[in-house]
N, C-alpha and C positions, 0 to 999 in steps of 0.2 A: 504494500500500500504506500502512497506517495503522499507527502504531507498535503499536495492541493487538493487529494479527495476528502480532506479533515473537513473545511468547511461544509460541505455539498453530505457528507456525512452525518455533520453536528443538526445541517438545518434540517435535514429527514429526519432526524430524534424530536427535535422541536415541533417539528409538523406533527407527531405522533403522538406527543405525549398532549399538545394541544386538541388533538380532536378528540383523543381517548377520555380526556375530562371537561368536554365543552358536553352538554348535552346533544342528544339525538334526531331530539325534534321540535319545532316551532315551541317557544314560550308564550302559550295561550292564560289569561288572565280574563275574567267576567264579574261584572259588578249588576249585582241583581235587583231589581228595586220588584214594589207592587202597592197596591190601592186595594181597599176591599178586604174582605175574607174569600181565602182560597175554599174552591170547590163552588164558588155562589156564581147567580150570572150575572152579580154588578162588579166580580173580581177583576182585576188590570194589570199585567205584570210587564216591566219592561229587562233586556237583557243589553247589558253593554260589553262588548268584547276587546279586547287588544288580543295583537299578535307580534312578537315579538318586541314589546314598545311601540308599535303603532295601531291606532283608532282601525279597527277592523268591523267586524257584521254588528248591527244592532235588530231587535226582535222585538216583537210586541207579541203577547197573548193575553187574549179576554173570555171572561166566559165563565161557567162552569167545566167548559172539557178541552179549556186553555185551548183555543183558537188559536194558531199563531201565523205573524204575518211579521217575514222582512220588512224591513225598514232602509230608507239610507239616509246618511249624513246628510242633511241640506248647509252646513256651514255654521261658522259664528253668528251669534245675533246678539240684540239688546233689548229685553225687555223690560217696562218703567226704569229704564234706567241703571237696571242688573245685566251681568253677562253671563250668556246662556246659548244656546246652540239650538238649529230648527231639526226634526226629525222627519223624512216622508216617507207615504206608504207608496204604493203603486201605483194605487188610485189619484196619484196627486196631492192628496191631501196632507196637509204641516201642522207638527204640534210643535212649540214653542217648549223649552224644556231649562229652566235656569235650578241651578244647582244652589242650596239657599242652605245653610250648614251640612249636616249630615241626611237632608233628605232633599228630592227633588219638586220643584213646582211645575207642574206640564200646563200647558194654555194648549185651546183649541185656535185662540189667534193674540195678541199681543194686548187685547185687553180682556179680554175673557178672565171669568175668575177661576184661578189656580185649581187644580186638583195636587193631595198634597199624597206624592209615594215614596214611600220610607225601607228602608234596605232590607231584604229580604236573607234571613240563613239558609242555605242550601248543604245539608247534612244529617247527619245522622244527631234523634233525638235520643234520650237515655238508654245512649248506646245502642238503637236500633237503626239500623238505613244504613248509607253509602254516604263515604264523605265524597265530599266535590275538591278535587285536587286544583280547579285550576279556579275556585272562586277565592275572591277579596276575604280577607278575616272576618272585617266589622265594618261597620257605617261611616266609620273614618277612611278605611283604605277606601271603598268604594266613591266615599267623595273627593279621593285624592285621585282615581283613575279617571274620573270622569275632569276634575278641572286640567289635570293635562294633557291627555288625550282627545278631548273635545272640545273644551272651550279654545282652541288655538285654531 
């Protein structure tokens, strides 16, 4: 072996040991919010995603047997005055969604009166269910996903 093949040697160890401890796959993160009591049909649940550090799918489900409909980013916005972000369905239609401590207030248009949805746990209750690995801890992470991920 010839000292020039040491670097070209050293950086394949690098390369190696860098992928064997980076994970495998996309770092997915979801901040769950909802309205209502679940299982009823005035329930409302919204789902906000990151992928890798960036704003990825958001979800809506209504109902009693949680309806659900994509959504896409419509961008930053300001509503009375607060910053907030518009949300659309398919159908064209925007809800206005400003992040106001640890819960969300959604408009159906920029004066409309709020609906107020508050972060929802996704896991296992005393000790029964399936944890959710790629959800927010608590009402604080999830309002921290949403201000930087969305409001930008």
């Amino acid at each position: 072996m010839s000292f020039a093949s040491i670097p070209s040697l050293l950086a394949a160890a690098l390369l190696t040991t860098a992928l064997a401890t980076s994970p495998a796959c996309a770092q997915n993160r979801v901040a769950n919010y909802g309205y209502g009591q679940p299982g009823t049909a005035g329930y409302e649940h919204f789902s906000f995603w990151t992928n890798n550090g960036h704003r990825s799918d958001i979800h809506y489900a209504h109902g009693k047997d949680r309806v659900d409909s994509p959504l896409r980013y419509g961008g930053a916005s300001r509503v009375q005055g607060q910053p907030g972000f518009k949300v659309r369905f398919e159908s064209g239609r925007t809800l206005y969604v400003v992040p106001s401590g640890n819960v969300l207030l959604v408009r159906a248009s920029p004066t409309a009166a709020p609906k107020t949805f508050t972060w929802e746990y996704e896991g296992p209750v005393n000790g029964v269910g399936t944890a959710c690995s790629v959800c927010v801890a608590d009402a604080a992470a999830a309002a921290q996903l949403l201000r930087r991920h969305y409001l930008r």
